[in-house]
N, C-alpha and C positions, 0 to 999 in steps of 0.2 A: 674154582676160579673160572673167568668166562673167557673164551675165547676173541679177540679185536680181530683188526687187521694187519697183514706187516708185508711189506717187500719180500719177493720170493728169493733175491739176492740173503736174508739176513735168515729165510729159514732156512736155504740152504747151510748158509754158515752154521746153525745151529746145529743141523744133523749131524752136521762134518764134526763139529764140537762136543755130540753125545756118544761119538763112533760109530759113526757109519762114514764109507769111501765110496767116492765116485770109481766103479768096474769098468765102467766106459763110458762113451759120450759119444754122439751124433744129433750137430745141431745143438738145438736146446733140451733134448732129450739125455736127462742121464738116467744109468742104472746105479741103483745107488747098493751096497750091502753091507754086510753086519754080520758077523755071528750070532748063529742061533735063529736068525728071522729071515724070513723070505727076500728076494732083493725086488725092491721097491724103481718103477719107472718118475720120477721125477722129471716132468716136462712143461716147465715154465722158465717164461724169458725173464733175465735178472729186474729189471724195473718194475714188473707186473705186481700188481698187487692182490694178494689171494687173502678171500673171505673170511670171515669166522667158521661159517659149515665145511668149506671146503679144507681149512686147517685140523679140524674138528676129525674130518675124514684121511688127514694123513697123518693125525694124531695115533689115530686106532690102527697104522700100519707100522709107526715109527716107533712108538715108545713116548715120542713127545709129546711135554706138558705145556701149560702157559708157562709156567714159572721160566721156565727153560728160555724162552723169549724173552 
């Protein structure tokens, strides 16, 4: 399936929903982690709208799918 685009408010929600937790937070900067996977910088403002490559690229750090969106 192809990647769209979506509000970074809803892939955040996502992550949180596949397990991964916000470590901390400064700004719009979080760290995000997980068992098992490295912890991930997450640093987008909630309205912003992130691309298909650029989902694409935090696909291959998260675990996350389309479907999952």
């Amino acid at each position: 399936m192809e990647w769209g685009a979506a509000k970074a408010s809803e892939v955040l929600k996502t992550l949180l929903r596949i397990g991964w937790r916000i470590k901390r937070q400064r700004g719009s900067h979080r760290i995000l982690a997980r068992g098992g996977w490295s912890d991930i910088t997450f640093a987008f403002h909630d309205r912003e709208e992130i691309g298909p490559r650029m989902l694409a690229r935090i696909a291959k750090y998260t675990g996350l799918t389309p479907n999952d969106l």
